[in-house]
GUFITOR-357920 format. One record per residue (C-alpha): residue number from 1; x, y, z negated; residue in three letters. Coordinates in steps of 0.1 Angstrom, whole numbers. Layout:
! residues N
+------+-------+-------+-------+------+
| resi |     X |     Y |     Z | resn |
+------+-------+-------+-------+------+
|  NUM |     X |     Y |     Z |  ALA |
...
+------+-------+-------+-------+------+
! end
This chain:
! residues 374
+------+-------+-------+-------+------+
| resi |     X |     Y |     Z | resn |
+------+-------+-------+-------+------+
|    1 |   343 |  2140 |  1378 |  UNK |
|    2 |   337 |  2162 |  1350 |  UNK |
|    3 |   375 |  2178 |  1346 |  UNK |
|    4 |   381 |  2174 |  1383 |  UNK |
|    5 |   352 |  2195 |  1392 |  UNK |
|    6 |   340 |  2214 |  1362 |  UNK |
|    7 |   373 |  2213 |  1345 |  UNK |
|    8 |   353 |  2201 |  1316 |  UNK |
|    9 |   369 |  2178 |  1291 |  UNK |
|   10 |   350 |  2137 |  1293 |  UNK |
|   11 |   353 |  2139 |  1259 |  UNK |
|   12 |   327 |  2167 |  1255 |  UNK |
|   13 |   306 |  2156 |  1280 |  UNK |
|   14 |   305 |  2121 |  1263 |  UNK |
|   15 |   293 |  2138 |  1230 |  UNK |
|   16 |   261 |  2155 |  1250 |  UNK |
|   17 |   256 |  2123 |  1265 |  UNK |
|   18 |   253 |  2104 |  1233 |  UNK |
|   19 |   238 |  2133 |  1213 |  UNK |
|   20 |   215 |  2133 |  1245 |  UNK |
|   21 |   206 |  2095 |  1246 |  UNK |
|   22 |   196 |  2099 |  1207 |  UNK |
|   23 |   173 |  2133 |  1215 |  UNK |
|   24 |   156 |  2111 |  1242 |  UNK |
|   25 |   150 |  2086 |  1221 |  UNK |
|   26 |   134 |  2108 |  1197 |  UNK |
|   27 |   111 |  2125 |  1221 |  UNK |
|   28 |   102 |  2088 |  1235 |  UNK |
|   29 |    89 |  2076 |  1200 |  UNK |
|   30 |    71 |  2105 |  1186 |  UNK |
|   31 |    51 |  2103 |  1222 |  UNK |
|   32 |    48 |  2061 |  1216 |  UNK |
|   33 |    34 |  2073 |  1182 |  UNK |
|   34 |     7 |  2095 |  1195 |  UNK |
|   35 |    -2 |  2078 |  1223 |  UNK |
|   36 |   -10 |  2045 |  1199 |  UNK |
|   37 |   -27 |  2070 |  1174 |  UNK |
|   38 |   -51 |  2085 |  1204 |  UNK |
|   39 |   -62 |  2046 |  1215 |  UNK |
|   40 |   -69 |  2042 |  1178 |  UNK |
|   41 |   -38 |  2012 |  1173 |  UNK |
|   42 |   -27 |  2012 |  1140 |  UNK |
|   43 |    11 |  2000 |  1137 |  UNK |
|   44 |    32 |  2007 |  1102 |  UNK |
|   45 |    58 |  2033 |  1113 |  UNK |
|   46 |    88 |  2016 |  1101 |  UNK |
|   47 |    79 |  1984 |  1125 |  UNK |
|   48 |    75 |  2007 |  1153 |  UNK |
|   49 |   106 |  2026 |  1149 |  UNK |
|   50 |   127 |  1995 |  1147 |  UNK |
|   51 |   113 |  1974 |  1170 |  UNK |
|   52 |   111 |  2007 |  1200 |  UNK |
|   53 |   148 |  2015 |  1188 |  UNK |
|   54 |   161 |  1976 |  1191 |  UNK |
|   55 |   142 |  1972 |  1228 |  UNK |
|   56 |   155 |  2011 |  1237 |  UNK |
|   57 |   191 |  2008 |  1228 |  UNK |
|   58 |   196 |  1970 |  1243 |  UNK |
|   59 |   184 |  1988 |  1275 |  UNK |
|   60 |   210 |  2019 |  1266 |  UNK |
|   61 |   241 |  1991 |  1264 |  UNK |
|   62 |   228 |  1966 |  1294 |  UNK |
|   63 |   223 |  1993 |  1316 |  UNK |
|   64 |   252 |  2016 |  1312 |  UNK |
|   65 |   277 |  1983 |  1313 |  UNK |
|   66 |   260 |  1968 |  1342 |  UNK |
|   67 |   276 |  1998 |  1363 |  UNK |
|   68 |   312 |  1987 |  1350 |  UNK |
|   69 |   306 |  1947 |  1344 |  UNK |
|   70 |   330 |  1929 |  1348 |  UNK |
|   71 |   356 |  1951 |  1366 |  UNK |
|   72 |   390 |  1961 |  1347 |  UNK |
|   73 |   376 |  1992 |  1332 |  UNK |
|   74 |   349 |  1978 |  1316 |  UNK |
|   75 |   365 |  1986 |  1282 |  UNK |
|   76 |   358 |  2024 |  1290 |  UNK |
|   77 |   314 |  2023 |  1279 |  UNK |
|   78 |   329 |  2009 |  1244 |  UNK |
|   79 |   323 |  2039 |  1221 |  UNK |
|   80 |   290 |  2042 |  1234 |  UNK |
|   81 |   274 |  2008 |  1230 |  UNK |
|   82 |   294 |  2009 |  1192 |  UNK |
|   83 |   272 |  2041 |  1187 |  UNK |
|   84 |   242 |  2019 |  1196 |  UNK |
|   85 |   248 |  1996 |  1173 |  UNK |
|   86 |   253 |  2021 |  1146 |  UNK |
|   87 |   223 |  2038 |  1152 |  UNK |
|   88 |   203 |  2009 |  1152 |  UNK |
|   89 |   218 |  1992 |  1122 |  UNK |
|   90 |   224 |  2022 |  1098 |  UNK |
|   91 |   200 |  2054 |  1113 |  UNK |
|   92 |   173 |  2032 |  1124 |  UNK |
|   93 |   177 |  2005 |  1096 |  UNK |
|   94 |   167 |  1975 |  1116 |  UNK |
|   95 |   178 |  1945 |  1098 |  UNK |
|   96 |   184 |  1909 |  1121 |  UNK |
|   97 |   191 |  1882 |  1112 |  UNK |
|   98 |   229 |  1873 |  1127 |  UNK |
|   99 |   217 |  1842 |  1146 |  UNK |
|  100 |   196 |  1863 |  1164 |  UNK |
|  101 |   224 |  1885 |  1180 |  UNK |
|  102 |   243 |  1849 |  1193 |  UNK |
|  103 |   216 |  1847 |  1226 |  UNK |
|  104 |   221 |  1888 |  1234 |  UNK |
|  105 |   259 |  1882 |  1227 |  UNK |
|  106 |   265 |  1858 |  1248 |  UNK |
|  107 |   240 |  1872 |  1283 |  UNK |
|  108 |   262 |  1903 |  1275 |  UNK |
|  109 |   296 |  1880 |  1276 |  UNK |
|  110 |   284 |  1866 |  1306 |  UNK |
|  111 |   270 |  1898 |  1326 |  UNK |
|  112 |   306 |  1911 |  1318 |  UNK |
|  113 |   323 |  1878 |  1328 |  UNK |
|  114 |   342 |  1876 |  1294 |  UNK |
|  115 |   328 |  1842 |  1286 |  UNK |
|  116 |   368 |  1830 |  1289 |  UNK |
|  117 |   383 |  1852 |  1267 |  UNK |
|  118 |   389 |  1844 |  1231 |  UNK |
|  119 |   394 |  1883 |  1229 |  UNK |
|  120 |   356 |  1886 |  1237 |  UNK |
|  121 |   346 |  1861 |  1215 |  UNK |
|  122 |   365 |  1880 |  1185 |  UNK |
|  123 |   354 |  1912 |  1197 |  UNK |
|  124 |   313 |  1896 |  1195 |  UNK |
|  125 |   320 |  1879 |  1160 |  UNK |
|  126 |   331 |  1913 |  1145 |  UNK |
|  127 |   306 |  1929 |  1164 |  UNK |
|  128 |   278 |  1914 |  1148 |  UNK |
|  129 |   295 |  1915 |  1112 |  UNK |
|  130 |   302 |  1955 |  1118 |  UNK |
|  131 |   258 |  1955 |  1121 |  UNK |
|  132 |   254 |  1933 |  1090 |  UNK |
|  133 |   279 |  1954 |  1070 |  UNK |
|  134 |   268 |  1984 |  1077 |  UNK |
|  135 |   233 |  1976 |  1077 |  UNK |
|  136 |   240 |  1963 |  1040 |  UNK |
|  137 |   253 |  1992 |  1029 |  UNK |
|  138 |   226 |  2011 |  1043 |  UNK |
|  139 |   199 |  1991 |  1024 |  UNK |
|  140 |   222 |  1994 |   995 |  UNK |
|  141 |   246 |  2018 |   989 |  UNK |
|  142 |   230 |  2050 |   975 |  UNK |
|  143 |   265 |  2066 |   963 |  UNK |
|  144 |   285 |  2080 |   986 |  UNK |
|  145 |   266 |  2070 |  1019 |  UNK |
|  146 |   289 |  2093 |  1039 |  UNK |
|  147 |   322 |  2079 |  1027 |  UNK |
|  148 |   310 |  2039 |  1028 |  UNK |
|  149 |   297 |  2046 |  1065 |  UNK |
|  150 |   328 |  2067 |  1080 |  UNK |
|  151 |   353 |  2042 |  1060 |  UNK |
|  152 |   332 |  2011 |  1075 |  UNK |
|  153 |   329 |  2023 |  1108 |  UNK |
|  154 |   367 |  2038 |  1108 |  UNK |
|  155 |   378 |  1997 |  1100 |  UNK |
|  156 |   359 |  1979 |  1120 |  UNK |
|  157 |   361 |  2005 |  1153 |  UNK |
|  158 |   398 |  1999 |  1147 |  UNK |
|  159 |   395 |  1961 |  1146 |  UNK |
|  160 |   370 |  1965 |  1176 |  UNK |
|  161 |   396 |  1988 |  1198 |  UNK |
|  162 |   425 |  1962 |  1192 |  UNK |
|  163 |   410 |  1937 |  1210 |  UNK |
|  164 |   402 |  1958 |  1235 |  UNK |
|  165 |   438 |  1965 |  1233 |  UNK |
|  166 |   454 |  1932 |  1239 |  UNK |
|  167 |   425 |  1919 |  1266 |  UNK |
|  168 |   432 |  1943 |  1291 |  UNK |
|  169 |   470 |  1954 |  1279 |  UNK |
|  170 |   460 |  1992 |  1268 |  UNK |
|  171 |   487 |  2011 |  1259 |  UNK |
|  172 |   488 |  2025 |  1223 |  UNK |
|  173 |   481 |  2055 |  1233 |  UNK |
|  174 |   449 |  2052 |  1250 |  UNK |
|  175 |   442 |  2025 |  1216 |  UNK |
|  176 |   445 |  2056 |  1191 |  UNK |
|  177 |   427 |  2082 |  1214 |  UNK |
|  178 |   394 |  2057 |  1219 |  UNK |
|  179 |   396 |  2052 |  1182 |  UNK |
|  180 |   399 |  2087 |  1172 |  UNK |
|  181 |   368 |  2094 |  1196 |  UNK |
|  182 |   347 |  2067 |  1182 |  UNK |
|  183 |   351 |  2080 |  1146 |  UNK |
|  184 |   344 |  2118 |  1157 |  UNK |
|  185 |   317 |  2101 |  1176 |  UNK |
|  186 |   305 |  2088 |  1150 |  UNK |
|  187 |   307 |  2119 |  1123 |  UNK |
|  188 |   290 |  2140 |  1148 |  UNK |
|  189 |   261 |  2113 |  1152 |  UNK |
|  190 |   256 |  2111 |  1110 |  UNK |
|  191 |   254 |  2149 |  1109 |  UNK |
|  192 |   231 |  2152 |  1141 |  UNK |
|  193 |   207 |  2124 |  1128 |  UNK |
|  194 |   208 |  2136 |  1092 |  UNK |
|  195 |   196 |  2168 |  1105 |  UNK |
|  196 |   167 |  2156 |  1122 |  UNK |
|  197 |   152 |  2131 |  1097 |  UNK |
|  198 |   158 |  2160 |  1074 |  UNK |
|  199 |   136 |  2183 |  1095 |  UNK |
|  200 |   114 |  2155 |  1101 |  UNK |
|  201 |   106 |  2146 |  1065 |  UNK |
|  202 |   101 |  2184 |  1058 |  UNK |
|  203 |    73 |  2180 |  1081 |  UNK |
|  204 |    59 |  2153 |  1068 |  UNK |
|  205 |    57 |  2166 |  1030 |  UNK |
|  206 |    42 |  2201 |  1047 |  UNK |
|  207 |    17 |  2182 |  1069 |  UNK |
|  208 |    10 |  2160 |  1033 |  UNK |
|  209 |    10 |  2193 |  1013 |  UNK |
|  210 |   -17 |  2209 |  1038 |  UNK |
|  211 |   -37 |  2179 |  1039 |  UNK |
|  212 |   -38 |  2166 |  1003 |  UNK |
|  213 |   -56 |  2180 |   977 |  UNK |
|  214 |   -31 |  2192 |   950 |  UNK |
|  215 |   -52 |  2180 |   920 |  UNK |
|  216 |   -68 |  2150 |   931 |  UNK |
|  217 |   -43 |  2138 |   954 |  UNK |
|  218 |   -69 |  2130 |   980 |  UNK |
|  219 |   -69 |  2141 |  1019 |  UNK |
|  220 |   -87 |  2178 |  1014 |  UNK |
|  221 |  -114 |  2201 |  1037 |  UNK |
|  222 |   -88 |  2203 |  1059 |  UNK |
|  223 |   -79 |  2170 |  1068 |  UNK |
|  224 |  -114 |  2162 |  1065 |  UNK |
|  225 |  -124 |  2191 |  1092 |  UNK |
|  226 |   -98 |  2174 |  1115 |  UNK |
|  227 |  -114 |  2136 |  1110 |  UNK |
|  228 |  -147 |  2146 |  1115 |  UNK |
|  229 |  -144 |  2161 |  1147 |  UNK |
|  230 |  -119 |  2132 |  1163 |  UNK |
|  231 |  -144 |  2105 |  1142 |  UNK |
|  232 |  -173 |  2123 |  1161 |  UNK |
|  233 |  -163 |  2127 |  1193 |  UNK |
|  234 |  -149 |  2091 |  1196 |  UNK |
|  235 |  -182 |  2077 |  1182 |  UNK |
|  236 |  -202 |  2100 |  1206 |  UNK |
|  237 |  -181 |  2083 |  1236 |  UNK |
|  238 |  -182 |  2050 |  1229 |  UNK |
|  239 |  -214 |  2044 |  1211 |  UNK |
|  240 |  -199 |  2037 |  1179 |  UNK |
|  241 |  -221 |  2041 |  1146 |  UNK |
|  242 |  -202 |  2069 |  1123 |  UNK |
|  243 |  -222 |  2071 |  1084 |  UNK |
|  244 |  -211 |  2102 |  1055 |  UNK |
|  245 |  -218 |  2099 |  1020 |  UNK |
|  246 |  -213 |  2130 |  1003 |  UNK |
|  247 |  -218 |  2133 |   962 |  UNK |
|  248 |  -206 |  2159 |   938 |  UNK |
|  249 |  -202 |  2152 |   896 |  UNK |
|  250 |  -240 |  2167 |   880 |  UNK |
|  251 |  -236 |  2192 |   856 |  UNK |
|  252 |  -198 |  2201 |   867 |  UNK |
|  253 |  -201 |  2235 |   849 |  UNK |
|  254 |  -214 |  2229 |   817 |  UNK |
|  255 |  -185 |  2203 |   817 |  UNK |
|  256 |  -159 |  2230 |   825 |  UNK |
|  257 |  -176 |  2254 |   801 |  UNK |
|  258 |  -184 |  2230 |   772 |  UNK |
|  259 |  -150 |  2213 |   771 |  UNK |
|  260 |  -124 |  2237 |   794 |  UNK |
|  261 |  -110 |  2238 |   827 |  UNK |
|  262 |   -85 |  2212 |   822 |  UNK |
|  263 |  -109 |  2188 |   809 |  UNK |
|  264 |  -130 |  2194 |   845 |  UNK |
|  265 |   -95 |  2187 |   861 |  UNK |
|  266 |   -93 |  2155 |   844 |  UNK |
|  267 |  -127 |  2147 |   849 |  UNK |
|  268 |  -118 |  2152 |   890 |  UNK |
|  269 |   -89 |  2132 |   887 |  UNK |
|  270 |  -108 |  2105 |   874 |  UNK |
|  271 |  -135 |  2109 |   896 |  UNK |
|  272 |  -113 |  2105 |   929 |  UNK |
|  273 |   -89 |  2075 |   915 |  UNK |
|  274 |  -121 |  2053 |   908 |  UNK |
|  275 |  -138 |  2061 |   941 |  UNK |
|  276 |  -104 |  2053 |   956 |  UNK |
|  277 |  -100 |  2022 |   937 |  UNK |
|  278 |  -136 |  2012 |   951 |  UNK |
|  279 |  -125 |  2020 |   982 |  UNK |
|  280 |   -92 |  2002 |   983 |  UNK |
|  281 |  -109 |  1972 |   970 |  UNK |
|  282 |  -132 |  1971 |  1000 |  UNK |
|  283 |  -119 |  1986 |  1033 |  UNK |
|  284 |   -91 |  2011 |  1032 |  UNK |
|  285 |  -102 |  2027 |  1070 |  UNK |
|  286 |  -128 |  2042 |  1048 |  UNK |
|  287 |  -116 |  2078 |  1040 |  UNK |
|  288 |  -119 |  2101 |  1008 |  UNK |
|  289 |  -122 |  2139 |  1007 |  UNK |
|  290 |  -125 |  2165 |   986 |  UNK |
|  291 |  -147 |  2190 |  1001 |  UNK |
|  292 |  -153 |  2215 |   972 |  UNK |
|  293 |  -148 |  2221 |   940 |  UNK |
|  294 |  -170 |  2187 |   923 |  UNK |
|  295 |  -177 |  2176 |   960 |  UNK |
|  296 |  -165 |  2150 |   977 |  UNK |
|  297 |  -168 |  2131 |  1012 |  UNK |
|  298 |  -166 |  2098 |  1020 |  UNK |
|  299 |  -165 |  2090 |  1059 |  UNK |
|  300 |  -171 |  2053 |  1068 |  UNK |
|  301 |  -163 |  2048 |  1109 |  UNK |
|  302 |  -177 |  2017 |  1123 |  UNK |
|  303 |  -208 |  2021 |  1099 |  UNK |
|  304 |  -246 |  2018 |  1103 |  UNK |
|  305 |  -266 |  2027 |  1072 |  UNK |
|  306 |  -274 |  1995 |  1058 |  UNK |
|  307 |  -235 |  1988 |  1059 |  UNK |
|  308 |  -225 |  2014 |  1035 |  UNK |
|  309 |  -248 |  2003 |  1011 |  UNK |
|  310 |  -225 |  1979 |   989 |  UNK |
|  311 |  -195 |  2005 |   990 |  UNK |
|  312 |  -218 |  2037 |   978 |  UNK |
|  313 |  -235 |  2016 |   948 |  UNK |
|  314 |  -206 |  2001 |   939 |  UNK |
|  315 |  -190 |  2040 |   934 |  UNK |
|  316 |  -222 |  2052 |   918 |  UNK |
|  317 |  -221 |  2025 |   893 |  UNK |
|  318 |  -180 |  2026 |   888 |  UNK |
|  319 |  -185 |  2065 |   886 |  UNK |
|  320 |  -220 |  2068 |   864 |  UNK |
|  321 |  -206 |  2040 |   839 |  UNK |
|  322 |  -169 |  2051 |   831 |  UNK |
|  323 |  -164 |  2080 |   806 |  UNK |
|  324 |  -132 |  2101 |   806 |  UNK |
|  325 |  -112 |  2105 |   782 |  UNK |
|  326 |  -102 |  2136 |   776 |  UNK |
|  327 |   -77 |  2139 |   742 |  UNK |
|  328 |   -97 |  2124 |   714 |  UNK |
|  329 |  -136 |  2129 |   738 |  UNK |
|  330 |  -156 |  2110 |   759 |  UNK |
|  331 |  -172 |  2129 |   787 |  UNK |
|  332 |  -196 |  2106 |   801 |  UNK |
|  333 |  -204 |  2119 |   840 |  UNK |
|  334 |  -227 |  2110 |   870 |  UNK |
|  335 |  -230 |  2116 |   904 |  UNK |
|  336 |  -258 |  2125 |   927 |  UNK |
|  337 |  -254 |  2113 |   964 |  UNK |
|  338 |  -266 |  2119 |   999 |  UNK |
|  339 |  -255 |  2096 |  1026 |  UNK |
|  340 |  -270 |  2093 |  1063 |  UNK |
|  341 |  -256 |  2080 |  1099 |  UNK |
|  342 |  -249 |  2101 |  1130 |  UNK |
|  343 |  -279 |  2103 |  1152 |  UNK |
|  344 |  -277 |  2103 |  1186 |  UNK |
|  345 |  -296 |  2139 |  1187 |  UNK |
|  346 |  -262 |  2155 |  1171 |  UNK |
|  347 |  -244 |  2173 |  1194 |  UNK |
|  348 |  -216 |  2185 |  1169 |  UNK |
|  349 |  -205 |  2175 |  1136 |  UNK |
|  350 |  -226 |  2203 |  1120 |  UNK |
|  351 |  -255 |  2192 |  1123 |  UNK |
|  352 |  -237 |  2156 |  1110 |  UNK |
|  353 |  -226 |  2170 |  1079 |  UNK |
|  354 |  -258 |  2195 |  1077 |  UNK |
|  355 |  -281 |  2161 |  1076 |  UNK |
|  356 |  -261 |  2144 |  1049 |  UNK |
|  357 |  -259 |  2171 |  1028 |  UNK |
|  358 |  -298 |  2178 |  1026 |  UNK |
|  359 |  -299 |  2143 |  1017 |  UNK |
|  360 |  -274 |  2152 |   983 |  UNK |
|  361 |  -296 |  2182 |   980 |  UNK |
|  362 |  -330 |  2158 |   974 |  UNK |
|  363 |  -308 |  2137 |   952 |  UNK |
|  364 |  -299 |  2168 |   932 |  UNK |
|  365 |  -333 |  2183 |   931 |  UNK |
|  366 |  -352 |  2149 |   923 |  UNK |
|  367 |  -338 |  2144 |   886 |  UNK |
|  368 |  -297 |  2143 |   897 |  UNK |
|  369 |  -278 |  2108 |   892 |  UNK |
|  370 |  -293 |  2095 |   921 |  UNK |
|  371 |  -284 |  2081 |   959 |  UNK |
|  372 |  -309 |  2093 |   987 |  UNK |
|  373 |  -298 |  2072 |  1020 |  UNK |
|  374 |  -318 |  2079 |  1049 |  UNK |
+------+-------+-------+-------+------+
! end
């Protein structure tokens, strides 16, 4: 259809077909991802991406072959359920065990009615051991990835296309031509994927970059800014308790101008790994900031007051009870703290944040070094 009526070459329209059914797929996860992230359902990334890609390109290779199944062209979908494999075995990185693919390989031989060929059953063996190998080297081979992938798949595509060859009597001419397409195919689908996980990680380390304090390595204002509104208006809607406690380092100055400015960075860095430690140790959905220069935040969702208690001592006695070494000195720090709960008479995170702090305030004004919770 496409030469006879557009004059357009199948070859080219099978490249924006595949390059097409990858974009999709793209699109399709990062909207999976922040639909889960808006119902609050936290899944690792890695286990989303290869358990969407797995289910999303079995569906790709059943449903394009069920329009050809079992008919004498059926050989013709080839290069594009090969590029499914690939992508899921080298882009996506989804490693299965080979017993698994036996049930899939053989509902495929039978939807296709090639149960009776030993061509079929040749074709599925290599099959699977084209996905392990190149799934291996993948996971492994950090020299070279463009040559180890283009030589694998140039092999094994070969091996795939000669028993295509021999079951339904090709000619060698049609052999070479799929082949040749498979491995331009497959070129164009390392360069096009390389690009976007390129562009994709460059947004990750900006997003990180904006969001992290440089110092400190902790989220920063901004990120903070962002939480406390979504944090807010999700506890506002579903009557969920929501508790701050805010503290900066007492004396933060005199530190800076007793002992230098990179002896009040160390003293930060120290600060935020122990509180993070602390943190760790007790509930990691409970978020650090850095807020300010010696202030921090410390947002605890699913909170009431009473239930923050054992985290905030346990990080004013870790903090007030460590000195930092600094070269051959011991700065010895504390911390004075204000912590409170969201009240049902907030009607923005202001007044939040505006409560909390007042409470830091009466620790700082009341002798310093001291939590006021209330």
């Amino acid at each position: 259809m496409t030469w006879s009526v557009w004059r357009v070459s199948p070859f080219i329209t099978s490249i924006f077909f595949i390059l097409g059914i990858f974009t999709l797929y793209e699109v399709l996860y990062e909207a999976l991802k922040d639909f889960l992230k808006t119902k609050n359902f936290t899944i690792d990334d890695d286990c989303l991406n290869a358990w969407f890609g797995l289910i999303y390109m079995l569906i790709f290779i059943f449903g394009i072959q069920t329009t050809v199944a079992g008919t004498s062209i059926s050989w013709q979908f080839m290069n594009f359920q090969l590029m499914g494999v690939v992508f899921c075995a080298y882009f996506l990185n989804i490693k299965v065990p080979y017993y698994y693919f036996i049930p899939v390989l053989l509902v495929f031989m039978y939807l296709n009615g090639s149960l009776g060929y030993w061509e079929s059953w040749l074709h599925g063996i290599v099959l699977i051991t084209f996905y392990v190998v190149l799934n291996y080297f993948r996971r492994r081979q950090k020299l070279h990835p463009f040559v180890y992938y283009n030589v694998t798949g140039m092999l094994f595509g070969a091996l795939l296309w000669l028993f295509m060859k021999i079951k339904f009597n090709l000619p060698w001419t049609t052999y070479f031509e799929e082949w040749i397409y498979f491995v331009i195919f497959q070129v164009l689908l390392y360069s096009y994927v390389t690009m976007i996980l390129r562009d994709s990680e460059l947004k990750v380390r900006l997003t990180e970059f904006a969001n992290h304090d440089a110092l400190t390595k902790t989220q920063n204002f901004a990120a903070y800014t962002s939480e406390i509104k979504h944090s807010f208006s999700e506890s506002k809607e579903n009557q969920l308790t929501l508790s701050m406690m805010m503290f900066d380092i007492d004396h933060f100055k005199q530190v800076n101008d007793t002992y230098g400015h990179l002896a009040g960075d160390e003293v930060l860095r120290h600060t935020a790994s122990v509180v993070q430690t602390v943190i760790d140790e007790n509930d990691p959905s409970v978020k650090l900031y850095r807020t300010g220069g010696e202030e921090f935040n410390i947002l605890f969702p699913g909170y009431d007051l009473p239930s923050t208690e054992k985290i905030v001592n346990q990080i004013f006695m870790a903090v007030n009870h460590l000195p930092v070494d600094v070269g051959t000195k011991k700065i010895s720090i504390s911390i004075s703290v204000g912590v409170s709960m969201m009240s049902k008479k907030d009607v923005d995170p202001n007044d939040f944040y505006v409560r909390v702090d007042h409470n830091l305030y009466h620790s700082k004004k009341n002798g310093r070094s001291q939590i006021t919770s209330e």
